[in-house]
C-alpha positions, 0 to 999 in steps of 0.5 A, spaced: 500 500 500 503 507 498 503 510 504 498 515 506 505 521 505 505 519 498 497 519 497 493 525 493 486 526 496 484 532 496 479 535 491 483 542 490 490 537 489 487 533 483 485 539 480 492 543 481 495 537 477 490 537 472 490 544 471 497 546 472 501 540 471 504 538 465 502 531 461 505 525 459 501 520 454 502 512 453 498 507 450 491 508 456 495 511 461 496 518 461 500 522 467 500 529 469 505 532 474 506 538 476 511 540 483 509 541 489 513 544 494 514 538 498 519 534 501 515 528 498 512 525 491 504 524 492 500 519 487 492 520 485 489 515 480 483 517 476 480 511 472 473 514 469 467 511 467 468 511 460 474 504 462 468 500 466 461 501 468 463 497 474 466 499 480 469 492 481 474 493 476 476 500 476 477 499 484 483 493 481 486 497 476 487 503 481 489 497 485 495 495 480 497 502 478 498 504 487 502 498 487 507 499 481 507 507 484 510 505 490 515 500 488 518 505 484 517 510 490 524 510 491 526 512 484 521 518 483 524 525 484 522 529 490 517 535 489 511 532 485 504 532 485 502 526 479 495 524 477 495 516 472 489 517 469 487 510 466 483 511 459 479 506 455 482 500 454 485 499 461 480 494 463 482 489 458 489 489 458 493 484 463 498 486 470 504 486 465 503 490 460 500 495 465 506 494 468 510 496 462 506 503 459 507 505 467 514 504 468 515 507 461 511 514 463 515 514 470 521 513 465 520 519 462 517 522 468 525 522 471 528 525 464 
């Protein structure tokens, strides 16, 4: 699980990043990042209506995207505010590929 330090929640905080912040788009996920002020990085994750009516299986793709987020915690700049927004085509892809399109977004994040 991230740690609660490392955790978007507020409402004003997503739409900071969503407005202000810079993106970065990979196959159905897309990143956007904006900088915070902080001594940590905090994750939100977005995964709409429009990937899968049912809640069952975006709450598992939220899942999946916190976990690859905090195994690469230690790796992430300090000072950012980042929201993974999942788009159409996130609910049928496997852990794997997911896997693949965050960690190259996370690449390009650090470059």
């Amino acid at each position: 699980m991230l740690p609660k330090i490392n955790r978007l929640k507020k409402k004003k905080d997503f739409e900071h990043v969503l407005k202000q912040g810079r993106g970065l788009k990979d196959g159905f996920l897309s990143l956007k990042f904006a900088q915070n002020g902080r001594d940590s990085t905090r994750f939100g994750f977005v995964v709409g209506r429009k990937v899968s009516s049912k809640a069952v299986i975006r709450n598992k793709i939220k899942r999946r995207l916190r976990e690859l987020a905090r195994v690469r915690l230690g790796e992430i700049k300090k000072g950012f505010d980042v929201v993974v927004v999942a788009g159409k085509g996130a609910g049928v892809e496997n852990k794997e590929a997911t896997a693949t399109i965050f960690n190259h977004l996370i690449i390009k994040l650090l470059n």
